[in-house]
PDB file of N, CA, C and O in Angstrom:
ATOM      1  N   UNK A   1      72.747  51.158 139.752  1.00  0.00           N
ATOM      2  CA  UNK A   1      71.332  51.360 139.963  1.00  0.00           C
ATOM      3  C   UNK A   1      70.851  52.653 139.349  1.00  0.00           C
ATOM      4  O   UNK A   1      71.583  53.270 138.575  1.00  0.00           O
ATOM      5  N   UNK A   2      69.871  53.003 139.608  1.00  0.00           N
ATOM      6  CA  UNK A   2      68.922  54.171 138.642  1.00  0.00           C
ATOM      7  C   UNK A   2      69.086  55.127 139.739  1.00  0.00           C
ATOM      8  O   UNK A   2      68.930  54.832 140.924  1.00  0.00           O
ATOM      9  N   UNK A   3      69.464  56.490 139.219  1.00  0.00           N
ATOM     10  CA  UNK A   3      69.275  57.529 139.761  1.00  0.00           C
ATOM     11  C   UNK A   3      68.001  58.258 139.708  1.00  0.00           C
ATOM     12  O   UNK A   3      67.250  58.221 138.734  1.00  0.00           O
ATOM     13  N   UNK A   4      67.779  58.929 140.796  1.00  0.00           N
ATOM     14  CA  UNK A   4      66.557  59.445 141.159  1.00  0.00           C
ATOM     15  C   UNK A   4      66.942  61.127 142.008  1.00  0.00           C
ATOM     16  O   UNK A   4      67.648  61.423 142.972  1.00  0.00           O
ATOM     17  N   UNK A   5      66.045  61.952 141.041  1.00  0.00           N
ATOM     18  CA  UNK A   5      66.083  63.364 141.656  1.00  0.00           C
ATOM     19  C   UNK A   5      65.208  64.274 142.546  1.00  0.00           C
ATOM     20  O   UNK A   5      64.562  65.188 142.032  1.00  0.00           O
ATOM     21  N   UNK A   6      65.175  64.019 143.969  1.00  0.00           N
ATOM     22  CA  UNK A   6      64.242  64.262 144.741  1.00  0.00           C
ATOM     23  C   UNK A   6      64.262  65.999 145.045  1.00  0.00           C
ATOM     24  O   UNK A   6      65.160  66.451 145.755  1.00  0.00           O
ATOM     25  N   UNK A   7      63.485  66.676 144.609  1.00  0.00           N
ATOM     26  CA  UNK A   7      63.449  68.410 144.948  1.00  0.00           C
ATOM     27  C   UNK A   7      62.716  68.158 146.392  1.00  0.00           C
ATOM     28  O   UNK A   7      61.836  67.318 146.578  1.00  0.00           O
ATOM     29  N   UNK A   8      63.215  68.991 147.313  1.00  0.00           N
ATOM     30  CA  UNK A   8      62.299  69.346 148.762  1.00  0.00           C
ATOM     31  C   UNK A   8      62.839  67.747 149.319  1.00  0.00           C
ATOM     32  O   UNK A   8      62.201  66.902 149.946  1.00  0.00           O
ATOM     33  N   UNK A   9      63.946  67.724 148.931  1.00  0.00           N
ATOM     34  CA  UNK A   9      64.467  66.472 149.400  1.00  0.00           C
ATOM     35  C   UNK A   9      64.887  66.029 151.502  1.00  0.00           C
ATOM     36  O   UNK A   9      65.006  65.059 152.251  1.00  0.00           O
ATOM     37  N   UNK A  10      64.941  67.387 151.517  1.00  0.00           N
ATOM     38  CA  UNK A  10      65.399  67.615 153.221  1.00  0.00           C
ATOM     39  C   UNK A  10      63.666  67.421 153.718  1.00  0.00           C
ATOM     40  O   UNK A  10      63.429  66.572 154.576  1.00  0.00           O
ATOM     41  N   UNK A  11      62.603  68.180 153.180  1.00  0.00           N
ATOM     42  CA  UNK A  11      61.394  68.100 153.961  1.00  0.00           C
ATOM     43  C   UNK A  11      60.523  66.910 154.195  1.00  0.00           C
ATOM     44  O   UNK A  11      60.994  65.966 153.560  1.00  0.00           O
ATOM     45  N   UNK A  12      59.424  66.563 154.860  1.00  0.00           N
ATOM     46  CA  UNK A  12      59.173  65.005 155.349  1.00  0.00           C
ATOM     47  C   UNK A  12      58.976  64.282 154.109  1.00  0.00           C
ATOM     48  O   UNK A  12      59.662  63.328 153.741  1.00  0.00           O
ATOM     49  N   UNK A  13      57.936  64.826 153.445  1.00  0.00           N
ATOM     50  CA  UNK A  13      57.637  64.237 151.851  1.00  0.00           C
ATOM     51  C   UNK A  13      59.056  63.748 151.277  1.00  0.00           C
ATOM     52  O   UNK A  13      59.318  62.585 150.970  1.00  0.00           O
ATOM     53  N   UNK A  14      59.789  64.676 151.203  1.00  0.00           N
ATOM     54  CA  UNK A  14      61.302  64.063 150.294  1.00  0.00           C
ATOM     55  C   UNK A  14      61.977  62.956 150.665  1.00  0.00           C
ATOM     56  O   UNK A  14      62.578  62.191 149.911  1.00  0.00           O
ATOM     57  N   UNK A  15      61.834  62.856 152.234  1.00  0.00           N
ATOM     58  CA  UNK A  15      62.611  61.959 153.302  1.00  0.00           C
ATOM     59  C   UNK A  15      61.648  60.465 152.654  1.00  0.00           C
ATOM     60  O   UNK A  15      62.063  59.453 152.090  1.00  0.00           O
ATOM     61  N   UNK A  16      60.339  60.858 153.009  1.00  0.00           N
ATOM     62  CA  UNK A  16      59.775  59.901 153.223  1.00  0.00           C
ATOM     63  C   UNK A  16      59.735  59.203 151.458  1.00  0.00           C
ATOM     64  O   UNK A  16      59.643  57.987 151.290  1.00  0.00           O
ATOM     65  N   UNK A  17      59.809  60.070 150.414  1.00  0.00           N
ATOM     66  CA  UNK A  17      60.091  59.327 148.891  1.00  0.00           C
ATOM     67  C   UNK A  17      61.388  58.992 148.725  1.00  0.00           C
ATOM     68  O   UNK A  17      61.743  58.656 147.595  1.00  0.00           O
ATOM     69  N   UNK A  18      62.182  59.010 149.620  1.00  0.00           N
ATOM     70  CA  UNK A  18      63.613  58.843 149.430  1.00  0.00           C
ATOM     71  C   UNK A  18      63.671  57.083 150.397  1.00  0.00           C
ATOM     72  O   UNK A  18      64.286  56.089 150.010  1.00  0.00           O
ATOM     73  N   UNK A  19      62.960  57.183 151.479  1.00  0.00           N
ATOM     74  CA  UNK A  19      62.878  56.087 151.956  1.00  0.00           C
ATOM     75  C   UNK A  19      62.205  54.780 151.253  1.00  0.00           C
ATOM     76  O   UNK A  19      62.575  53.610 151.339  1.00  0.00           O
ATOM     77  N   UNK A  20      61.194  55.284 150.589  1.00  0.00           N
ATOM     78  CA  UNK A  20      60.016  54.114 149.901  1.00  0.00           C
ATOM     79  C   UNK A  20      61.033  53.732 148.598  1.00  0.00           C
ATOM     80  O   UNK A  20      61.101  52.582 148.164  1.00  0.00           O
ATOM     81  N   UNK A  21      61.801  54.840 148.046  1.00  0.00           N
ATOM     82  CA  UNK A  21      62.513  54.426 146.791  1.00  0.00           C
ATOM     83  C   UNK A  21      63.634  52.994 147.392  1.00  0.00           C
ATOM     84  O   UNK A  21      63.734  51.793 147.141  1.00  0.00           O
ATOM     85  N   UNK A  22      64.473  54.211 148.490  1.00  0.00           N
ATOM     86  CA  UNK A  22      65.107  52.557 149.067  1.00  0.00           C
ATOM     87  C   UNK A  22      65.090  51.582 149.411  1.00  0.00           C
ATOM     88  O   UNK A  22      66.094  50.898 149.614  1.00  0.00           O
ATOM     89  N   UNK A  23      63.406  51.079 149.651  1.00  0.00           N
ATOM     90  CA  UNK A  23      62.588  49.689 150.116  1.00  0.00           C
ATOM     91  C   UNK A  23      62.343  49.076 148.684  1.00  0.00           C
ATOM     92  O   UNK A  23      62.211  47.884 148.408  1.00  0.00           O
ATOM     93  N   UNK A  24      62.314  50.118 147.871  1.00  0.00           N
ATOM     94  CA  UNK A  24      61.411  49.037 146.312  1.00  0.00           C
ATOM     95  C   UNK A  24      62.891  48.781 145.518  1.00  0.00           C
ATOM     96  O   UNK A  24      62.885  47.881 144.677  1.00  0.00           O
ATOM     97  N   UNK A  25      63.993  49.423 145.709  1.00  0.00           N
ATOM     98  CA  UNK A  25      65.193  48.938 144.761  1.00  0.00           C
ATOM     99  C   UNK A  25      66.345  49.281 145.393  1.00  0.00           C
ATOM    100  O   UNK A  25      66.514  50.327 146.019  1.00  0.00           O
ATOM    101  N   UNK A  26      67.299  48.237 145.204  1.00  0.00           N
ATOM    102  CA  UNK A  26      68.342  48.423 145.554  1.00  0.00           C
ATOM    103  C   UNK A  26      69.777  49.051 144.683  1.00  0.00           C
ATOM    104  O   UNK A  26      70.145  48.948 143.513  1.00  0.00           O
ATOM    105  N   UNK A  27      70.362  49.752 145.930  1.00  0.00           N
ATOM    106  CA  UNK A  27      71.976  50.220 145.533  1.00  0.00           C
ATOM    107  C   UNK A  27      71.514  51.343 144.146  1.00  0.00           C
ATOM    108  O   UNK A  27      72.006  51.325 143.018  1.00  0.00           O
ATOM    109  N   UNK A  28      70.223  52.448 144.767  1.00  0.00           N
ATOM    110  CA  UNK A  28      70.178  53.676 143.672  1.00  0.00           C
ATOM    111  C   UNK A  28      71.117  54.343 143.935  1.00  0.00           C
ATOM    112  O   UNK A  28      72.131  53.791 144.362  1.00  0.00           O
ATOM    113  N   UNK A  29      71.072  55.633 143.773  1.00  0.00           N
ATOM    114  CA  UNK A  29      71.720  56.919 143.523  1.00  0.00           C
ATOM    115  C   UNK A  29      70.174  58.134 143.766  1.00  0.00           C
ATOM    116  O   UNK A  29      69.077  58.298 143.230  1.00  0.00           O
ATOM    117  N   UNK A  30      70.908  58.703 144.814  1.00  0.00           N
ATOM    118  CA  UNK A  30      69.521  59.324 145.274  1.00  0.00           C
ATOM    119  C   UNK A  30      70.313  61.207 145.361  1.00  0.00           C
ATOM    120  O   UNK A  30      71.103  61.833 146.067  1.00  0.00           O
ATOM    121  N   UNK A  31      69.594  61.390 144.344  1.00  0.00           N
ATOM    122  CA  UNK A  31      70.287  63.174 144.476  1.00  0.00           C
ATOM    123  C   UNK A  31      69.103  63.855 145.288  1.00  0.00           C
ATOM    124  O   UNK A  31      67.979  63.690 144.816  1.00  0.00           O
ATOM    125  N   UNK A  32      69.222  64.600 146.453  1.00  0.00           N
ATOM    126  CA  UNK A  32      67.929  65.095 147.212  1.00  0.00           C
ATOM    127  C   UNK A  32      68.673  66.168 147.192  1.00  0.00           C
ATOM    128  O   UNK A  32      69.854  66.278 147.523  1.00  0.00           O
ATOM    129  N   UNK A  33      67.546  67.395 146.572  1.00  0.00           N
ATOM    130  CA  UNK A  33      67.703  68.612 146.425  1.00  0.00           C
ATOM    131  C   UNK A  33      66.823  69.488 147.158  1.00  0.00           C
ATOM    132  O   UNK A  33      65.603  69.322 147.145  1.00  0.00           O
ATOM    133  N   UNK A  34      67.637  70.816 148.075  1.00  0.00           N
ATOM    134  CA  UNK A  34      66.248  71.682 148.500  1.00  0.00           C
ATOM    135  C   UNK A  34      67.417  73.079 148.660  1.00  0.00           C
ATOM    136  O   UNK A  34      68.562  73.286 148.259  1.00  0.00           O
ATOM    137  N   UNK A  35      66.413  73.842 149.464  1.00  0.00           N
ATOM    138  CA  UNK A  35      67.104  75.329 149.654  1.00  0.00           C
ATOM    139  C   UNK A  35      68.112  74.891 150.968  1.00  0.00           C
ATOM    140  O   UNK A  35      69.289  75.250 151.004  1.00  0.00           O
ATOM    141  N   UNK A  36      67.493  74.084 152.016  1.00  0.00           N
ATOM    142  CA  UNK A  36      68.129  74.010 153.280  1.00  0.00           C
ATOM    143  C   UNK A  36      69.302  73.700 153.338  1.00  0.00           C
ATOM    144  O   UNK A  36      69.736  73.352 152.239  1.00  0.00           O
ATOM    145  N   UNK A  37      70.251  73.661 154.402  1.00  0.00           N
ATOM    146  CA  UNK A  37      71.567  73.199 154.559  1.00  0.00           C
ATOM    147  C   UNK A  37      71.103  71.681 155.256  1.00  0.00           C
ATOM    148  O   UNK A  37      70.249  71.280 156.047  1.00  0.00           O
ATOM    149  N   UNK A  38      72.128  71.162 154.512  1.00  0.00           N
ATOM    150  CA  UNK A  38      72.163  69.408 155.136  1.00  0.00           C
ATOM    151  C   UNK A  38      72.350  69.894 157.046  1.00  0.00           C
ATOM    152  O   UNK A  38      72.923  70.746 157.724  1.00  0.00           O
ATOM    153  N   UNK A  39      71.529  68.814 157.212  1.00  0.00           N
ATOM    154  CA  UNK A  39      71.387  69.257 158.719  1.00  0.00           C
ATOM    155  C   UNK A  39      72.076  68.265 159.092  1.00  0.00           C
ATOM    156  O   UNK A  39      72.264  67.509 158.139  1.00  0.00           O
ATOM    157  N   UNK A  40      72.803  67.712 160.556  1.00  0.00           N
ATOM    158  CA  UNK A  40      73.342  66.598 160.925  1.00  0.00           C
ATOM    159  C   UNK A  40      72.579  65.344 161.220  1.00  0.00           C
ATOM    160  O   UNK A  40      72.898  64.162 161.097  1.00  0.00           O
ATOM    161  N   UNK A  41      70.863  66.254 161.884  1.00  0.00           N
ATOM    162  CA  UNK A  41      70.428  65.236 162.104  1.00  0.00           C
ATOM    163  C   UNK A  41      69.694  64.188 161.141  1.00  0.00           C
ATOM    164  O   UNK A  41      69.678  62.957 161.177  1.00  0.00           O
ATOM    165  N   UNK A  42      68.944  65.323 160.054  1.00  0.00           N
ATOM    166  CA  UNK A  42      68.390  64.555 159.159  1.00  0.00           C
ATOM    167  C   UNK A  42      69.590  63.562 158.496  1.00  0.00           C
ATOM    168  O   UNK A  42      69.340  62.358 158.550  1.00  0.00           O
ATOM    169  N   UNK A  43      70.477  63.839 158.067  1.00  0.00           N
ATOM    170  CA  UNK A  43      71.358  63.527 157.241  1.00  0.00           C
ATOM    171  C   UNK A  43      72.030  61.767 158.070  1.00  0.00           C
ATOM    172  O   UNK A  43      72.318  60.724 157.483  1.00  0.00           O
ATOM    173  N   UNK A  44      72.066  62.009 159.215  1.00  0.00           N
ATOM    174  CA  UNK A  44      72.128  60.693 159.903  1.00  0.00           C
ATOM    175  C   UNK A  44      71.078  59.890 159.823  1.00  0.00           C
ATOM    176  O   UNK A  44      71.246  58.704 159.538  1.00  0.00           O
ATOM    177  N   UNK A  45      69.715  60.453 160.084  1.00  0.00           N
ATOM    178  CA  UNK A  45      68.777  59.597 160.018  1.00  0.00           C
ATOM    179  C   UNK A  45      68.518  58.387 158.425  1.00  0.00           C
ATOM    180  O   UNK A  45      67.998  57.287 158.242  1.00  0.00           O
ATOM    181  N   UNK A  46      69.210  59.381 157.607  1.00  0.00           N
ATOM    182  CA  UNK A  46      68.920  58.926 155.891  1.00  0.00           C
ATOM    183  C   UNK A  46      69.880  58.128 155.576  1.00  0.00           C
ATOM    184  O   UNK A  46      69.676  57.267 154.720  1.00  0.00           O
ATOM    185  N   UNK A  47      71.201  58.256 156.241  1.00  0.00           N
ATOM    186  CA  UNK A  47      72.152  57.706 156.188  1.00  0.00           C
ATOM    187  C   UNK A  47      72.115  56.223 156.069  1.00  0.00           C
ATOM    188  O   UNK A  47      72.339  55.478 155.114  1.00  0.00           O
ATOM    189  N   UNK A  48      71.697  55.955 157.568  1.00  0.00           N
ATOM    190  CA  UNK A  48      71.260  55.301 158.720  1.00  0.00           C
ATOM    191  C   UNK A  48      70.449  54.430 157.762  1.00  0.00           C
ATOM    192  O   UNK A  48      70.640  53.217 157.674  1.00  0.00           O
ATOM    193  N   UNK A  49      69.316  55.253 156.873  1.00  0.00           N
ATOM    194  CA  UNK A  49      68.413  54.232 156.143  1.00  0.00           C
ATOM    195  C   UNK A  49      68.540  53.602 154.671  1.00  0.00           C
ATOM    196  O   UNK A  49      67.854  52.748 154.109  1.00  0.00           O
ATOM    197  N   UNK A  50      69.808  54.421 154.193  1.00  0.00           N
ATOM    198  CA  UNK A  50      70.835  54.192 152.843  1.00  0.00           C
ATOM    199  C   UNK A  50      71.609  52.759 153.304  1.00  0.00           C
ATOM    200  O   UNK A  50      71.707  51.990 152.348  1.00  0.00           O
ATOM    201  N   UNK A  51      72.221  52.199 154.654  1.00  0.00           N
ATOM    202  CA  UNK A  51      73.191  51.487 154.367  1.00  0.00           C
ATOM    203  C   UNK A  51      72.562  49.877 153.985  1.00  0.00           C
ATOM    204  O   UNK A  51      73.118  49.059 153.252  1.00  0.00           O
ATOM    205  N   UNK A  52      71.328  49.712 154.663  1.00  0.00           N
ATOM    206  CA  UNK A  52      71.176  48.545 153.770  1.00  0.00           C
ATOM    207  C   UNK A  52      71.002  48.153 152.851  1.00  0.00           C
ATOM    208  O   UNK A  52      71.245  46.955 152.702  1.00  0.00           O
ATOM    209  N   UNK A  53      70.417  49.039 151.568  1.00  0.00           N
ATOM    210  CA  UNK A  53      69.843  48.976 150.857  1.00  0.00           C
ATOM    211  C   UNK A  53      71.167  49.341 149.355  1.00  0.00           C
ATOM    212  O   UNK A  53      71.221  49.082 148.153  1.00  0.00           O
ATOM    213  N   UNK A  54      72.015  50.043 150.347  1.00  0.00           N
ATOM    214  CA  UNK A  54      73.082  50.260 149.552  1.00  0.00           C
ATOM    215  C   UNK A  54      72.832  51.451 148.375  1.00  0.00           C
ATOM    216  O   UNK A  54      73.119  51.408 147.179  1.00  0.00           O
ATOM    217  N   UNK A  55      72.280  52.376 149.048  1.00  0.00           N
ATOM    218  CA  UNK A  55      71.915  53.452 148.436  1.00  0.00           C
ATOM    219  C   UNK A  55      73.075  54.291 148.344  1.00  0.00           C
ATOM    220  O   UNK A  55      74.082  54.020 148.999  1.00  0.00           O
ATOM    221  N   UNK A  56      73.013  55.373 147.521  1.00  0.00           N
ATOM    222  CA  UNK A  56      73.887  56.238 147.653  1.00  0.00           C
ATOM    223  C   UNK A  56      73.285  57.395 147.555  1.00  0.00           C
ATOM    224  O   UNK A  56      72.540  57.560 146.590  1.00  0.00           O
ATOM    225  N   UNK A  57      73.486  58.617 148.660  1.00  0.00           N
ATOM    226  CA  UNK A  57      72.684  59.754 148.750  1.00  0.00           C
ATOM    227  C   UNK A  57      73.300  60.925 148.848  1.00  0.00           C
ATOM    228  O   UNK A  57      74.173  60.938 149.715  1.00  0.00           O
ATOM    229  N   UNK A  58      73.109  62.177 148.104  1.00  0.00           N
ATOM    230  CA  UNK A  58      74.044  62.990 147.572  1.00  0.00           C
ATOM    231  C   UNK A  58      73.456  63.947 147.547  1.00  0.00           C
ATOM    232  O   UNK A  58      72.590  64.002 146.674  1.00  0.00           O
ATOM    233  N   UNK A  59      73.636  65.271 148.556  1.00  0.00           N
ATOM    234  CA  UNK A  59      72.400  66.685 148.740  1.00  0.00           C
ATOM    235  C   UNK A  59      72.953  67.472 147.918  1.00  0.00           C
ATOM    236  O   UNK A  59      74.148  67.218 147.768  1.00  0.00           O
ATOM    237  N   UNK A  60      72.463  68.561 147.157  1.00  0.00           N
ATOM    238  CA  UNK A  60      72.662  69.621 146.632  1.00  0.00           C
ATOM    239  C   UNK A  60      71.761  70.816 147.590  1.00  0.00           C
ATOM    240  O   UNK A  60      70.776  70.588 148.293  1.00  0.00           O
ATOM    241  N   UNK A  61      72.218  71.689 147.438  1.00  0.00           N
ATOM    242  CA  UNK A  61      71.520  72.891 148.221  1.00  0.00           C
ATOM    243  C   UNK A  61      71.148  73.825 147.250  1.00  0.00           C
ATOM    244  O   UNK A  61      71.632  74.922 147.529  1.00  0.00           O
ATOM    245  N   UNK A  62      70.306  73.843 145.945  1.00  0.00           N
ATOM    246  CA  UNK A  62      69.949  74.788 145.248  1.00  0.00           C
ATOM    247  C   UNK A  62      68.541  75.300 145.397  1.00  0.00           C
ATOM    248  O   UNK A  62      67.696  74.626 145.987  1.00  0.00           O
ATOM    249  N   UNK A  63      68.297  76.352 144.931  1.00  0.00           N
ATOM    250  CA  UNK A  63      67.323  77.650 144.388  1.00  0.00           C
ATOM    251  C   UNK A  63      66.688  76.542 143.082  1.00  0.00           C
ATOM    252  O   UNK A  63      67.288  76.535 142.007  1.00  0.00           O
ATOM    253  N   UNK A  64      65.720  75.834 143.238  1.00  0.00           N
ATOM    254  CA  UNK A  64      65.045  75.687 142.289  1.00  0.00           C
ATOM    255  C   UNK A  64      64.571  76.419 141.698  1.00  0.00           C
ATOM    256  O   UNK A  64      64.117  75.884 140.686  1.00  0.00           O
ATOM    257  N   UNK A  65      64.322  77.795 141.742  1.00  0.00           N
ATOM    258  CA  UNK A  65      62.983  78.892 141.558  1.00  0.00           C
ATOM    259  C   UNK A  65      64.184  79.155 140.536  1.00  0.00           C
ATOM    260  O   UNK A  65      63.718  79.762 139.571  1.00  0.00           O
ATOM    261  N   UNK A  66      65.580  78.923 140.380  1.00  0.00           N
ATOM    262  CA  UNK A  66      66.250  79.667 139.575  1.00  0.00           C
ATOM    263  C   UNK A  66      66.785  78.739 138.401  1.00  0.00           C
ATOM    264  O   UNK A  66      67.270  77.620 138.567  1.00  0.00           O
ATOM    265  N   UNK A  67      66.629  79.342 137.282  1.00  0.00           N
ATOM    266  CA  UNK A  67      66.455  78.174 135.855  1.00  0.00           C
ATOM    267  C   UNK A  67      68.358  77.504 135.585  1.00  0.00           C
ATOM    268  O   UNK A  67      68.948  76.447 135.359  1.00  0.00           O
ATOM    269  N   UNK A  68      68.612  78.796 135.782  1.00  0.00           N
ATOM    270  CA  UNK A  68      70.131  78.248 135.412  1.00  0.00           C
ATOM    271  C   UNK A  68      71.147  77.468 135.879  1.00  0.00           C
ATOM    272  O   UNK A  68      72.174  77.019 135.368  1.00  0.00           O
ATOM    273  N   UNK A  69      70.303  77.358 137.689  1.00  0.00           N
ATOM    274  CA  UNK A  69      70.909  76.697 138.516  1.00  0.00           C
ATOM    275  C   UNK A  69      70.640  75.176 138.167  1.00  0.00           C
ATOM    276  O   UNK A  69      71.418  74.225 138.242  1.00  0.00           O
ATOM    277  N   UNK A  70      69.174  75.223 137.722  1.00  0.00           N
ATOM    278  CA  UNK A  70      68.495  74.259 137.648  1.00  0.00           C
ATOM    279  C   UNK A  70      69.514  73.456 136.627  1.00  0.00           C
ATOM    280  O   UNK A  70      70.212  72.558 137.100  1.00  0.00           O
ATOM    281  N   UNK A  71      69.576  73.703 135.570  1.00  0.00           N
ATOM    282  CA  UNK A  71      70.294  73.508 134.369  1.00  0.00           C
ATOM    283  C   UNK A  71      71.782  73.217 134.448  1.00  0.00           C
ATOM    284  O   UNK A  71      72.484  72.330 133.964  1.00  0.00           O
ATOM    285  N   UNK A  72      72.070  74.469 135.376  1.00  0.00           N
ATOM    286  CA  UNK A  72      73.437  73.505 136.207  1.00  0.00           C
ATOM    287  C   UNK A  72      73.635  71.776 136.351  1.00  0.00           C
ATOM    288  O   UNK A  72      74.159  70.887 135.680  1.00  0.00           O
ATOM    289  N   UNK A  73      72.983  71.865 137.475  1.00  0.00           N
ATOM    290  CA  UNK A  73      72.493  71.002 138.231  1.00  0.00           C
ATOM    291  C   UNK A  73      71.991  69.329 137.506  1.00  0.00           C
ATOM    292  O   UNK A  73      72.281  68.206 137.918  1.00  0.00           O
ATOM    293  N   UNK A  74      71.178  69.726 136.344  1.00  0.00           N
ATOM    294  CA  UNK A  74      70.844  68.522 135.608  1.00  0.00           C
ATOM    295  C   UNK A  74      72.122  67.846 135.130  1.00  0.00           C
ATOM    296  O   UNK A  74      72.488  66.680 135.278  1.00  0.00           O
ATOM    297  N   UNK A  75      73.116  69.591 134.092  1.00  0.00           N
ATOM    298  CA  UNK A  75      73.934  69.063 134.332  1.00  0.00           C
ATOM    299  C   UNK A  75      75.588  68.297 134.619  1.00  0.00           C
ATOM    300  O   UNK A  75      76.421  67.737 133.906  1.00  0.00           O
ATOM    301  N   UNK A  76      75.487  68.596 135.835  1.00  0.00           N
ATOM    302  CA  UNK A  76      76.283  68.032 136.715  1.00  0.00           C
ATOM    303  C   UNK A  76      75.966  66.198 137.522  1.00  0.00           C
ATOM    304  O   UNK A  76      76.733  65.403 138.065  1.00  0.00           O
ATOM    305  N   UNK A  77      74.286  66.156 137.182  1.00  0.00           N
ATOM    306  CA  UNK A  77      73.939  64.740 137.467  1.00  0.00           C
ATOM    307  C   UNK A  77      73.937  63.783 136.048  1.00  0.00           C
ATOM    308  O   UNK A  77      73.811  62.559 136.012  1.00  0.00           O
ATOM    309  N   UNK A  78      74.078  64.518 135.133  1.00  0.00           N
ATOM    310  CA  UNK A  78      74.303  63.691 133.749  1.00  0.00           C
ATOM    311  C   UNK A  78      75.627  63.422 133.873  1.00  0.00           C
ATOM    312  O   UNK A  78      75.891  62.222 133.790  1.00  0.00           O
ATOM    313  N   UNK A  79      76.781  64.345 134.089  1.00  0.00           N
ATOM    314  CA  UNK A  79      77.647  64.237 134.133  1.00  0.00           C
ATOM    315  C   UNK A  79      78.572  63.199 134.730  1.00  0.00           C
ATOM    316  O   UNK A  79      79.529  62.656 134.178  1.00  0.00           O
ATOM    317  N   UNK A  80      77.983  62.974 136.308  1.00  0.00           N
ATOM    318  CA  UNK A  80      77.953  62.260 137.362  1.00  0.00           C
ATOM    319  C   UNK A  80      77.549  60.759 137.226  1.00  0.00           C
ATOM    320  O   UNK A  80      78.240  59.754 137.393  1.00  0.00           O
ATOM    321  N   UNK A  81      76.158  60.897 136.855  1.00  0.00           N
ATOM    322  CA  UNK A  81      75.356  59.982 137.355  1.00  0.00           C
ATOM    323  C   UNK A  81      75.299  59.175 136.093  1.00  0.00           C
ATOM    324  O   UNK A  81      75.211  57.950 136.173  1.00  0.00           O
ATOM    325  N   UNK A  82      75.368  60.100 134.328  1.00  0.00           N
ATOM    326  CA  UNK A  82      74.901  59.461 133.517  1.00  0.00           C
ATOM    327  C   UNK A  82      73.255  59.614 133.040  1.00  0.00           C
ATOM    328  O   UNK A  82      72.614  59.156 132.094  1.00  0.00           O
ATOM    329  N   UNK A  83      72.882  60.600 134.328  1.00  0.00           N
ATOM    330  CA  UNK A  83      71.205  60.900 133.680  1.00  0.00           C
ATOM    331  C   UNK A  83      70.670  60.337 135.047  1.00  0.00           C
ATOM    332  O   UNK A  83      71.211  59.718 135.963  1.00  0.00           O
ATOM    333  N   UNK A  84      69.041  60.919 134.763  1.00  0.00           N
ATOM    334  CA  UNK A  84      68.443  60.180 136.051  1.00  0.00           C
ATOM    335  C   UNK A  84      67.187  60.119 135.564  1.00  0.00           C
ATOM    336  O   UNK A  84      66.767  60.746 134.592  1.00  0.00           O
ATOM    337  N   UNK A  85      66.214  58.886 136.667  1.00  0.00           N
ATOM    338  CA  UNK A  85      64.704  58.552 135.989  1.00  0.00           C
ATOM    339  C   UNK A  85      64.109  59.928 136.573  1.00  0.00           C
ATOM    340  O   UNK A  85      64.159  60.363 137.723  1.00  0.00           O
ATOM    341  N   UNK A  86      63.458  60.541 135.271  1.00  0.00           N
ATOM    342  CA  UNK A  86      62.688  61.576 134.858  1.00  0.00           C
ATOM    343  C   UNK A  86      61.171  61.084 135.635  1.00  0.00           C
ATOM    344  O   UNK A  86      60.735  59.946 135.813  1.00  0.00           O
ATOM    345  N   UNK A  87      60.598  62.384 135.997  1.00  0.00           N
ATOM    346  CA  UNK A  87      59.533  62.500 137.301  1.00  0.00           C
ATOM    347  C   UNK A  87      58.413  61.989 136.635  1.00  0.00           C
ATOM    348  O   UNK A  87      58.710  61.674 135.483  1.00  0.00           O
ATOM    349  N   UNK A  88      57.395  61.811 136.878  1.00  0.00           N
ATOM    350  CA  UNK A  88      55.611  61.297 136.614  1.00  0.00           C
ATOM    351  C   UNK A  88      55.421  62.984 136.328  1.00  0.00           C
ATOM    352  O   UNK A  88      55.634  63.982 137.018  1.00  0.00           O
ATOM    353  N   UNK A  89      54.817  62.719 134.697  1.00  0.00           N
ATOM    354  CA  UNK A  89      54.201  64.462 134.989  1.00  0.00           C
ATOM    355  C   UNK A  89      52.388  64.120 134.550  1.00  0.00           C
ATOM    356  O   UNK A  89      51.968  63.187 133.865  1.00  0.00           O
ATOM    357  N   UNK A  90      51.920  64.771 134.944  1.00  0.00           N
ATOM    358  CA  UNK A  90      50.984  65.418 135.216  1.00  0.00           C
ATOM    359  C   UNK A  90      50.218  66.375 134.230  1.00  0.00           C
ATOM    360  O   UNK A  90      50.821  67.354 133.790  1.00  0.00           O
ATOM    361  N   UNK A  91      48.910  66.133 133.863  1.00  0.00           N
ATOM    362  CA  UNK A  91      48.344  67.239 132.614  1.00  0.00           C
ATOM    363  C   UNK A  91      47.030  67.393 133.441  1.00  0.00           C
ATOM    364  O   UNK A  91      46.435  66.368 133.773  1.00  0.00           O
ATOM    365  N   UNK A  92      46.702  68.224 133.679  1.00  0.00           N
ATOM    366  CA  UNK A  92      45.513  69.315 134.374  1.00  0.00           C
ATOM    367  C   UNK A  92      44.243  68.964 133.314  1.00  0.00           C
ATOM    368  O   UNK A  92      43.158  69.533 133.441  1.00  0.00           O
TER     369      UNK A  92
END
């Protein structure tokens, strides 16, 4: 399935785009990224909403604000994952 890179992945917004992704397709690859530490509870709750759908969900705990991490990070999910679907951007 298509990987998907959720930043602010622990906060409700992330939860809640992490959930809608797992209702519209099955058996992704869901990298949810934020500053926080995986908590037990959230992390059950997502779990909990990964197994039908056959998701697979995978936290990183990085410093977005920091470029190299960032760059890390991409990649280590290319590496991993093979790449992931790139975000909706936006022109002002």
């Amino acid at each position: 399935g298509a990987t998907y890179l959720i930043t602010g992945g622990l906060g409700g917004l992330g939860r809640l785009l992490a959930r809608d992704i797992m209702d519209r397709a099955a058996e992704v690859n869901l990298i949810l990224v934020g500053r926080s530490a995986w908590g037990e509870d959230v992390s059950l709750a997502l779990l909990n909403d990964a197994a039908p759908s056959g998701a697979c969900i995978v936290y990183r705990q990085v410093e977005v604000t920091n470029r190299a991490v960032v760059i890390g990070l991409i990649r280590d999910i290319e590496r991993e994952f093979g790449g992931f679907v790139p975000p909706p951007m936006f022109d002002d």
